[in-house]
Every structure is written in C-alpha cells, then in structure tokens.
ZAVEX-592304 format. One line per field, with one value per residue (C-alpha): x, y negated, z; residue in one letter. Coordinates in steps of 0.1 Angstrom, whole numbers. Last residue first. Example, Ala and Ser with C-alpha at 12.3 -4.5 7.8 and 13.67 -1.06 7.14 Angstrom:
BEGIN
X = c(137; 123) .
Y = c(11; 45) .
Z = c(71; 78) .
rest = c(S; A) .
// end
This chain:
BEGIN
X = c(975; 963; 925; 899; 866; 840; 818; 804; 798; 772; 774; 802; 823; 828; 846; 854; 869; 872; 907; 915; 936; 915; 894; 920; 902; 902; 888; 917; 926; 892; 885; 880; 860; 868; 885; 854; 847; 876; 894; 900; 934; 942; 979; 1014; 1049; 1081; 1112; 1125; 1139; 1115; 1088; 1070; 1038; 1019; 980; 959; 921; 913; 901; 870; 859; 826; 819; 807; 840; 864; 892; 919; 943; 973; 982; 1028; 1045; 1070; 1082; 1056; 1074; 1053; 1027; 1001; 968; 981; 956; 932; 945; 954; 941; 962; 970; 1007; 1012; 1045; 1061; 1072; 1055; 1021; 1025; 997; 1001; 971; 977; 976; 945; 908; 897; 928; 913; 882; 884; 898; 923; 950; 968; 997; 1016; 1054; 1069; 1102; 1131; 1160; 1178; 1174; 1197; 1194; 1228; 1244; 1277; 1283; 1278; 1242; 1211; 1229; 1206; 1213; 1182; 1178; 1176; 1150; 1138; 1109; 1100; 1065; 1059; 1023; 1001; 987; 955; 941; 919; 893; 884; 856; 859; 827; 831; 793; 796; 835; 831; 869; 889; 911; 937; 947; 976; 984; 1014; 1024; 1054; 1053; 1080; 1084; 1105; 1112; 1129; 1145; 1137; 1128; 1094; 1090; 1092; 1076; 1082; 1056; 1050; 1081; 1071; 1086; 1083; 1114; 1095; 1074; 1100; 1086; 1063; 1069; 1102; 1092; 1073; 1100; 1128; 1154; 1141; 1135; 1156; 1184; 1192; 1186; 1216; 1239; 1232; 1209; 1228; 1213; 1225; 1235; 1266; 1284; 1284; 1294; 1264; 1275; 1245; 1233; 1233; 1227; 1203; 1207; 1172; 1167; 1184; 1185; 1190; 1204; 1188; 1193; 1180; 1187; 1199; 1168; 1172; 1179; 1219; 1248; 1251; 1234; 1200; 1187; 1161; 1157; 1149; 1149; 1144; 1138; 1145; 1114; 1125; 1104; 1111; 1097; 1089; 1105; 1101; 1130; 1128; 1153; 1191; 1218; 1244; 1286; 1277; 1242; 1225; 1196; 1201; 1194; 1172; 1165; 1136; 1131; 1106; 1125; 1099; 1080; 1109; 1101; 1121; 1130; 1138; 1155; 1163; 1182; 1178; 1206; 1196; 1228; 1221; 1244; 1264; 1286; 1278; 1245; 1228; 1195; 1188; 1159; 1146; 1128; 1116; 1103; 1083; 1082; 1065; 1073; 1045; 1062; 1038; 1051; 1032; 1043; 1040; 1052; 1053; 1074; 1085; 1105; 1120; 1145; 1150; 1150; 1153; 1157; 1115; 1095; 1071; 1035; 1020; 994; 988; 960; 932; 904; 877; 868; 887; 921; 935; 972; 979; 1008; 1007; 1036; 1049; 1057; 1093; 1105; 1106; 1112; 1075; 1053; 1011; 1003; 1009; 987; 992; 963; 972; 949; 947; 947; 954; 992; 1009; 984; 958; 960; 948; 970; 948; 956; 986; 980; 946; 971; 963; 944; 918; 944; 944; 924; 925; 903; 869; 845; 811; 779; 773; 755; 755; 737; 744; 719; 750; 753; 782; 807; 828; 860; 863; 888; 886; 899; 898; 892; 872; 837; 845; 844; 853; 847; 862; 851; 865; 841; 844; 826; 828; 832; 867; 880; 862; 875; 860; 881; 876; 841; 832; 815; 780; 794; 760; 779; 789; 763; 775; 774; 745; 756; 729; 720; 724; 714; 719; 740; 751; 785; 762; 778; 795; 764; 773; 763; 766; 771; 763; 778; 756; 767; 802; 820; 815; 835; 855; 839; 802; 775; 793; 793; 810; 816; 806; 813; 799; 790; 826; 842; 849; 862; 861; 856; 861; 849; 821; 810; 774; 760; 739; 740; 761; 738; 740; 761; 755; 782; 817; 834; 865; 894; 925; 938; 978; 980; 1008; 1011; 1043; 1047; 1079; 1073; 1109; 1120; 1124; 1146; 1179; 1165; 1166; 1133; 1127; 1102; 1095; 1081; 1054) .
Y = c(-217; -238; -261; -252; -264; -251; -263; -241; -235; -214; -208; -182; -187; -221; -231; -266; -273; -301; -299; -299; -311; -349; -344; -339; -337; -308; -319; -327; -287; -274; -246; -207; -178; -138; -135; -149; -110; -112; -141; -171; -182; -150; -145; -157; -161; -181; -186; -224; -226; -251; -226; -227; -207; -201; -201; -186; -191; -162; -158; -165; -199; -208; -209; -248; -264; -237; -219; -196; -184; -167; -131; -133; -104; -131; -139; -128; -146; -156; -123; -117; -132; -122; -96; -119; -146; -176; -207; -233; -242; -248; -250; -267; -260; -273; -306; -287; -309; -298; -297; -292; -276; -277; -267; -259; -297; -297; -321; -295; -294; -259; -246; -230; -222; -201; -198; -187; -206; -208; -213; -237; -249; -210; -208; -243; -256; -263; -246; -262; -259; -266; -292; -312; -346; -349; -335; -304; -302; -280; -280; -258; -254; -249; -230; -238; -263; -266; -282; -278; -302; -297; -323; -316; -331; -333; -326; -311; -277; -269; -282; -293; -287; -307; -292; -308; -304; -313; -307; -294; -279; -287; -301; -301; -317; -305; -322; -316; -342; -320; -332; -327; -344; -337; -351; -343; -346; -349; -336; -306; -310; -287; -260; -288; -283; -250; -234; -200; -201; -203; -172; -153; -169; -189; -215; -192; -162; -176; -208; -199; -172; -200; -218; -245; -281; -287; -317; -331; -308; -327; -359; -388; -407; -409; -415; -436; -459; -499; -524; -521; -522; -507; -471; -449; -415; -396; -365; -344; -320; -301; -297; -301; -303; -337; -331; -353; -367; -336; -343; -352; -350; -374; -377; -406; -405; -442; -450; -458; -446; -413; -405; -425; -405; -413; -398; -402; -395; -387; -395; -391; -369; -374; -394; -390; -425; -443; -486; -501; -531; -560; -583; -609; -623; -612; -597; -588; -565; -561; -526; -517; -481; -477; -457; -473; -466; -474; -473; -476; -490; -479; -499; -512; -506; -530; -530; -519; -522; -499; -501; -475; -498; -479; -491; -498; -524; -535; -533; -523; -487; -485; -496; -471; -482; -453; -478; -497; -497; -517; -536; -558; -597; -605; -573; -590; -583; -614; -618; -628; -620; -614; -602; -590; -599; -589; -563; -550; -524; -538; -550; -557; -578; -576; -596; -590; -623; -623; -631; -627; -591; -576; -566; -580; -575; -594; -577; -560; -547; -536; -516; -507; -503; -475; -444; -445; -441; -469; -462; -468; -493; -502; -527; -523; -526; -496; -504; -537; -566; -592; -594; -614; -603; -613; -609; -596; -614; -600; -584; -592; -574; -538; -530; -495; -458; -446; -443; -481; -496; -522; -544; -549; -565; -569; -594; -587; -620; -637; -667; -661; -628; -614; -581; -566; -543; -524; -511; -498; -494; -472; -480; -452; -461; -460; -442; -449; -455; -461; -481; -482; -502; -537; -551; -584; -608; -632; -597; -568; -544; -505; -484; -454; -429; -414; -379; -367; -339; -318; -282; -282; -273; -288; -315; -325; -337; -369; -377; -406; -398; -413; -420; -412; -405; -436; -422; -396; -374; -346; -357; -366; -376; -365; -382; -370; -383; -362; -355; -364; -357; -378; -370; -391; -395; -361; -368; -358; -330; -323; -330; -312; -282; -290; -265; -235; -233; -216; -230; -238; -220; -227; -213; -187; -190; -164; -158; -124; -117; -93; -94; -87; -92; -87; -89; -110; -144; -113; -137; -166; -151; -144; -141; -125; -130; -109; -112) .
Z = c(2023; 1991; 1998; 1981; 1968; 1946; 1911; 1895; 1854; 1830; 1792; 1794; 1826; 1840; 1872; 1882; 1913; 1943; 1960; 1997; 2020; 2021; 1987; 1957; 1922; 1894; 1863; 1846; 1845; 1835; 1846; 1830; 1855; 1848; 1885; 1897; 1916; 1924; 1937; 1918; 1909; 1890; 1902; 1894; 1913; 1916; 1930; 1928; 1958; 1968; 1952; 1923; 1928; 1897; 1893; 1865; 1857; 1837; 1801; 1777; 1765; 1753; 1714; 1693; 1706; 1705; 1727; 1721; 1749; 1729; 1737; 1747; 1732; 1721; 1755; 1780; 1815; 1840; 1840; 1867; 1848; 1817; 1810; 1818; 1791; 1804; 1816; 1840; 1874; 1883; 1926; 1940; 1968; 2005; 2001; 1981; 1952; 1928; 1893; 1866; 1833; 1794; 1776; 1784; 1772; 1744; 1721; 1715; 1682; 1675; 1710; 1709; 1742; 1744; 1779; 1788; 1821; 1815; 1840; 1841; 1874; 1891; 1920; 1931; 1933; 1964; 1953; 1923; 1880; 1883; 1886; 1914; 1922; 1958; 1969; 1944; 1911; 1890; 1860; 1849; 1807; 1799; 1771; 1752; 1746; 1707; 1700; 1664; 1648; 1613; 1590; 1571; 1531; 1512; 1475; 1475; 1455; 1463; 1499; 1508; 1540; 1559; 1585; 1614; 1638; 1673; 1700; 1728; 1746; 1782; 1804; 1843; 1861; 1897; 1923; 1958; 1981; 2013; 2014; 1978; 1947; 1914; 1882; 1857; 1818; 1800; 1765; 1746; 1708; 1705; 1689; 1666; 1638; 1628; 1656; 1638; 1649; 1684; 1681; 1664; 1694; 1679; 1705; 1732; 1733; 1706; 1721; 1756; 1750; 1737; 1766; 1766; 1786; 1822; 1842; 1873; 1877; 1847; 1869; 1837; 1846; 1885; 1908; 1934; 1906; 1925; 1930; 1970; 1973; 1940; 1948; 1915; 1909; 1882; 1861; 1830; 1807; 1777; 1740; 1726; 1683; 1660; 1657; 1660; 1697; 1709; 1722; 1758; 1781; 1810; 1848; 1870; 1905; 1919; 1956; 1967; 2009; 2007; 1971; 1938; 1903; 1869; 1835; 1804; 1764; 1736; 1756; 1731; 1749; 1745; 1781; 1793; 1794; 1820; 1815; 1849; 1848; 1871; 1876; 1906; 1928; 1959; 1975; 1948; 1931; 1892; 1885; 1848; 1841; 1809; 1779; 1748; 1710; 1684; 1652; 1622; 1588; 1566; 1538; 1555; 1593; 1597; 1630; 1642; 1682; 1692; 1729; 1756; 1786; 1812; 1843; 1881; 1899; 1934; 1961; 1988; 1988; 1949; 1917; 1889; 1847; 1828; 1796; 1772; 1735; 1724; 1691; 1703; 1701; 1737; 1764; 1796; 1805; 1812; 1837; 1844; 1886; 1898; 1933; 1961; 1932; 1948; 1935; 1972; 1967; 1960; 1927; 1913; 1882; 1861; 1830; 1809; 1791; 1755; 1758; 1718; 1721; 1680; 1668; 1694; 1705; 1738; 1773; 1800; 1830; 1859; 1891; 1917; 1955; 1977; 1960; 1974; 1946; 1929; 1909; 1871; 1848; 1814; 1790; 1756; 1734; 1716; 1698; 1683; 1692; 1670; 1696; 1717; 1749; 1783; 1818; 1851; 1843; 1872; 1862; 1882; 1907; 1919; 1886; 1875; 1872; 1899; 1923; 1923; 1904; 1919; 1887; 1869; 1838; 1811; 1777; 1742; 1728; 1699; 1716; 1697; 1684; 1723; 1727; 1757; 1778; 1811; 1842; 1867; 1906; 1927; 1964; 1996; 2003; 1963; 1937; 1905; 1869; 1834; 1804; 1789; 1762; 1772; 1746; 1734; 1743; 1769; 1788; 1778; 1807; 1810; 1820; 1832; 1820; 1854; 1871; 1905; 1934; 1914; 1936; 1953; 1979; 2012; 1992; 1975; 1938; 1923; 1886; 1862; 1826; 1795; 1767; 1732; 1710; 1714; 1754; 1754; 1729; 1738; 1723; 1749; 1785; 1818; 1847; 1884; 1917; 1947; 1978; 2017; 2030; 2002; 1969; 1937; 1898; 1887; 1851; 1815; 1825; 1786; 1771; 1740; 1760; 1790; 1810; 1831; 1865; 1895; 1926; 1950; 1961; 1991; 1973; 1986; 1968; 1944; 1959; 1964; 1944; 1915; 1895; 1861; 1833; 1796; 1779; 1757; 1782; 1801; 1802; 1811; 1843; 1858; 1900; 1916; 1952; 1980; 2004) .
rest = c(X; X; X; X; X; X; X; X; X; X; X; X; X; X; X; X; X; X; X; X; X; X; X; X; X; X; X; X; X; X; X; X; X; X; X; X; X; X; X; X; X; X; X; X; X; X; X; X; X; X; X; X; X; X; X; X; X; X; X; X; X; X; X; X; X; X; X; X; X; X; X; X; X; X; X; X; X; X; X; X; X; X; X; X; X; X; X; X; X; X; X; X; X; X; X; X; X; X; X; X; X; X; X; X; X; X; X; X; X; X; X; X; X; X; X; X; X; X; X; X; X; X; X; X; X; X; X; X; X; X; X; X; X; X; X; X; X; X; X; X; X; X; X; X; X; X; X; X; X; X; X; X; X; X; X; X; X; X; X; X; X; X; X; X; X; X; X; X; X; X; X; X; X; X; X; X; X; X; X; X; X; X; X; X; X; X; X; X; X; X; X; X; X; X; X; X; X; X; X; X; X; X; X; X; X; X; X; X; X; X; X; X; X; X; X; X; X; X; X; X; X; X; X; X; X; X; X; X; X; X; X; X; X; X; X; X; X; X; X; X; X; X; X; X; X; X; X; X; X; X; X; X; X; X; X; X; X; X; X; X; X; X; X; X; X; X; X; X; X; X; X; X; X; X; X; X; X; X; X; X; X; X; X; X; X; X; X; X; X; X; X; X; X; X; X; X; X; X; X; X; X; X; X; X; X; X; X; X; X; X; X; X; X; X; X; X; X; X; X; X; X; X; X; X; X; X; X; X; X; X; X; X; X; X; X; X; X; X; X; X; X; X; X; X; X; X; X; X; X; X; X; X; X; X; X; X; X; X; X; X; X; X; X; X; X; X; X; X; X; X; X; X; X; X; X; X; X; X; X; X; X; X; X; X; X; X; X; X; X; X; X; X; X; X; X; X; X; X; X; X; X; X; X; X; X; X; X; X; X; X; X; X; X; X; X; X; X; X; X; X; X; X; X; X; X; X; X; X; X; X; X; X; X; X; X; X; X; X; X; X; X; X; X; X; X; X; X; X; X; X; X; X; X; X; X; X; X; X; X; X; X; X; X; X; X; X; X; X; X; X; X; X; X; X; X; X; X; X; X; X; X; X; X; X; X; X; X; X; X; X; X; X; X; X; X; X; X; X; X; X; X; X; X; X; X; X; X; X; X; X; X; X; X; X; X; X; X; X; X; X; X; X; X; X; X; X; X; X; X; X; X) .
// end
C-alpha cells in the first residue's frame, strides 16, 4: 500500500488518495432513534455487553430523565433501558456527575447541594443495571456552595483505567494556600489515598487543570499563573505555564516552569511515556504580537526532578514559515474565521511505543446569534459549533521537531475538515483518536465526497449538522503514521459508506472498539478492532 504525503506547500490544492483502510464491523441491528433522547455516553463493555446512557434534551440530564441502557455484545442490539434514578441525599435531590464501568461494577458520581451546611457535597455509589442503588451513597468531599460553577469537582479515570481520581479545591482570586484535595478511588468505592496539598504559587492569580494520576501514583497537573506589576504608568501581565508533579513516595511537590525563549508561551498539554517521564508540549506566540506562531516541546524526568531538555534547543520546535502564513492563516477561508483562525486548542498528545509524539490541535470555536419576533418581542437564541483544521505535530523520541538529521520528515501537517453544526453543541463534530502503538487512527465526519481527501484547502465542502434534521455524510478515518505519512478512507465499508458516528461515543473493549453508526432516522451499533 502506498503513502501520500502533503507538504504544506499544496494546503491550496485538492489532494486525493484512496486507501483501503474502512474497517470491518460486527455489525448489530439497525433501529430507529427515539425521538427526543440522544446516546450521551458508552460507559463500558465487557464480553456480555455494554451499558450506555441516553438522555431527553442534548444537553443531558438538566434537560429530563437520563436512561441507563444494556446492549448484547453478540447483537449489538438493546436488551433494556431504565430511568436512572438518582439519589435524594438528606432531602437535596443529587445531579448527575459522571458514571464508569470498572471490573464488572457501575459506579455513579453525584452532587448535592445541601442549604443546610452550604456545601457542595460528592458521592460515589454501585448502581444495578435496572438504573437503581445497590447501596447507599458514600460522602466523597465537600466545597463551599459559594464556589464558583468552575471550581467543581474534577473525576477522571486513571491512565491505567483501574482506579479513579477525584480533586477538588475552594474558590480563590490571588492563591492564598487553599488546599487541593486529591483523593484517589478504587472499584470497590475505597479511598486507596487522600491526600490535601498546597501548590508554591502564593499570591498569584491561577488557573489549574490537566489533572493525570500515573501507574506510581503521583499526580500530574498544570498550573498557568498571572503576575501583574506596575512599570510607570503601565501595567504589565506576565503569565507562566507549568507542570506541577505531587510525588507520593516522597510526599513532596515540585514544579518546573515550561518557556520558549524570545517566544511567549499561550497554552501547554502533557502525556507520560513508558518510564512517567513527563512530555510536555506548548504553543507559542511572538513576543510582540497576539497571532500562532507555532509549537514546541521539552521533556521532563520527575524522578530525577530534572529538564531532560534544553529550553533554548531550536530543533525542538516549529515556528510558521512565511509560506504557512499565507496558505493557511492568510488563507480566504481562514480569513473569514476573523480572529478565531488562530483559536487552535491543544487537545491530544499521543505517544507511541517507539516514543515519538504527536500533538494534535483543532480549530474550534462557538458563536450565537439572537433573534427577535417582530409580533411577540421574544428573543431565540440560536448556537453555532465550529471544528475545523486540525493541525499535526510531530517529534520524535528525543524531542527534535526539525532543523536535524533525525527529524521526522513531516513536523507540521494539516488536516483540513469543516464542521458546522446549529444547536447541537458539536454532537457530530470534532474527532476521536486512537493510539494504535505503531500509529495513530483520527475518526471524524466529513463530507462523502471528501471521504479520500486530507488536504482541501479552500475548496474544502463544510459538514453541517442540526438539531431538529439528521445528519448526512461519511464517517472518515486517517492513518497517521510513526513517520508521520498519512492516509484517508470512508471508515465503514461499502455498503455503510453513507453512515455518520458519534466521536465520544466510541468506547475501547479489550482490542477492540464499540461503535455508533447512524444514518437518517435509524442508528447501529458495531465493533472493530484496526488491522
């Protein structure tokens, strides 16, 4: 099979390949949606099935009942389907907050607020497959109710998908040592650590998040900080990029500040390799100007709490050329974006088994219109989803982007895509990622026409979507490989070619992943695992 590869260069011109790479899917019934409801999450699958959650209204479950559901494995086809009955905890009715499925148990996080105590309060508790309590709820922590909606409750699996991780932390303008609460969970709803610290970042505003619990149990996080001074008559703010490390063995915290010299760093993502060390990569601005000026990485070991690499390296970053400047961001399309064209979030870091590294970034963003009945005065608010480009970094295990011999051939390639979609948050939008070890595979919706196309440039058809009309297009999959090569086909093989998923629907089941097709007003489920 041969590759393709796309230069910057040709972002302006329309570049095919045709690859066979649509899987092949152990496909289950096809049936009609429910009218109203929307498949939120596949929360987990084992050899008998998988349980999924359906909700009235997109949004979730402020918007009606939520539905837990049981798929056969063998059928794909639903097997039940129960209102999840959610907790009344001391009289405070509990608002859903995530569910897992961890070694055959499904566990359920709830808050409540309690008016009594002022307190935001976490619980974690076993449900039944019919949607009910198999105990009664377990107090996990508390926050003021005075917090603010941001400053929640974080809950995420670990790396390893065998225990959870809870941290929470009380409201603050400038750091005065509010403790962090971190808090670590197994499945049978024990606490297997907890633990309050301080972060070394007194008096500053900050903003932190990207929590990680690694396999020796350390926590990882960022820390992004302002720091306003006074120069005359100008007020000067300095922000500062971090990774912080809380090591459990030795009970200790420690920091390392991530900067590009002559660069001001905008945003940074982390992901652990083999041995935890801690790859760190960032985008970047020139020191005078607002717009993307590229990407950078460096690479951390916190057992020896030390930079395994040099901040002033010029081969571990990518700076736009001049010729990247005016075929994508000076691009017509891009121009029409406005000042959202350099919107481009950090969204994954991948690393595989050979510890190269690719980060990939998405452009995306939201707008809302508001629009005025003439006769009745009443105002309908109106949302637009935007994910498009997504830009491809690559480095490889050392951390060289470019400039050396070692380099991978491509560090910076574009991914076109257009998605729009009207009130629907982005449900059909964006992408799933799937580390393969030796490559990556990119899942998302495009256009049929586009189905074999990486590269469109401004010829590029837009993917449109809308609450109230069913989606048309192609499930689309792109190869990345360790070189950093790449392809595109239809992800399902003909005759599904014609079938849309949902890319946070998608669930991994041993080597294989669960699947949700839909096409018009009927849907499938399937698995599949990548050759």
């Amino acid at each position: 099979m041969k590759r393709i590869f796309f230069p910057v260069i040709l972002l302006l011109s329309i570049s095919y390949f045709v690859a066979g790479q649509s899987v092949s899917v152990d496909w289950g019934v096809q049936k009609d949606l429910d009218k109203g409801t929307f498949i939120q999450k596949v929360i987990g699958a084992d050899d008998n099935g998988f349980y999924a959650l359906r909700s009235e209204g997109l949004k979730g479950i402020e918007e009606g009942n939520m539905y837990l559901e049981f798929f056969s494995m063998t059928m794909k086809e639903r097997e039940s389907s129960n209102t999840l009955v959610l907790p009344s905890i001391k009289g405070n009715p509990a608002f859903f907050i995530d569910m897992f499925y961890m070694k055959e148990k499904l566990i359920l996080f709830t808050e409540v607020s309690d008016h009594s105590t002022m307190r935001r309060e976490l619980y974690v508790q076993y449900m039944s497959q019919e949607g009910t309590a198999k105990n009664q709820p377990i107090k996990i922590g508390s926050l003021p109710l005075s917090n603010k909606l941001e400053d929640g409750f974080t809950v995420k699996l670990s790396e390893d998908k065998t225990q959870i991780l809870v941290v929470y932390h009380s409201t603050f303008e400038a750091y005065a040592g509010e403790p962090f609460t971190i808090k670590v969970i197994d499945e049978n709803l024990t606490e297997t650590f907890s633990k309050e610290i301080a972060l070394p970042f007194a008096d500053k505003k900050m903003i932190v998040g990207n929590y990680i619990l690694g396999k020796s149990g350390n926590v990882y996080m960022s820390a992004r900080t302002e720091t306003t001074t006074k120069s005359g008559k100008n007020t000067v703010v300095k922000y500062t990029n971090n990774v912080v490390v809380y090591n459990k063995l030795k009970r200790e915290i420690n920091y390392y500040e991530v900067n590009k010299p002559k660069f001001n760093t905008l945003e940074i993502i982390f992901a652990l390799d083999k041995e935890e060390n801690v790859v760190v990569f960032a985008s970047m601005t020139p020191s005078n100007k607002a717009t993307l000026a590229g990407y950078y990485n460096i690479k951390i070991d916190p057992k020896a709490q030390k930079l395994l690499s040099d901040p002033n390296d010029k081969f571990n970053m990518y700076v736009f050329t001049k010729l990247d400047l005016t075929n994508i961001f000076n691009s017509k399309r891009y121009v029409e974006f406005g000042t959202e064209r350099y919107n481009f979030k950090l969204k994954d870091l991948i690393i595989l088994d050979n510890g190269s590294a690719f980060l990939l970034c998405e452009n995306s963003f939201y707008t809302t219109k508001d629009i005025i009945d003439p006769k009745t005065k009443e105002q309908t608010s109106i949302s637009y989803s935007n994910y498009n480009d997504i830009f491809v970094i690559a480095a490889n295990a050392d951390g060289t982007i470019s400039g050396k011999a070692g380099a991978p051939q491509r560090p910076f390639q574009v991914i076109t895509k257009q998605q729009s979609g009207t009130n629907e948050y982005g449900l059909w939008s964006s992408y799933f990622i799937s580390n393969q070890g030796s490559k990556l595979k990119l899942i998302f919706n495009d256009v049929s026409k586009q189905a074999n196309v990486i590269n469109s440039g401004d010829k590029i058809k837009t993917f449109k979507t809308n609450v109230s009309t069913n989606p048309g297009g192609s499930a689309c999959v792109v190869t990345i490989y360790s070189d950093s090569s790449m392809e595109k086909d239809y992800l399902f093989a003909d005759p599904n070619q014609d079938y849309v998923t949902i890319p946070k629907l998608f669930c991994p089941w041993g080597s294989n992943l669960i699947v949700f097709a839909q096409n018009g007003k009927q849907y499938k489920f399937g698995s599949f695992f990548f050759e």
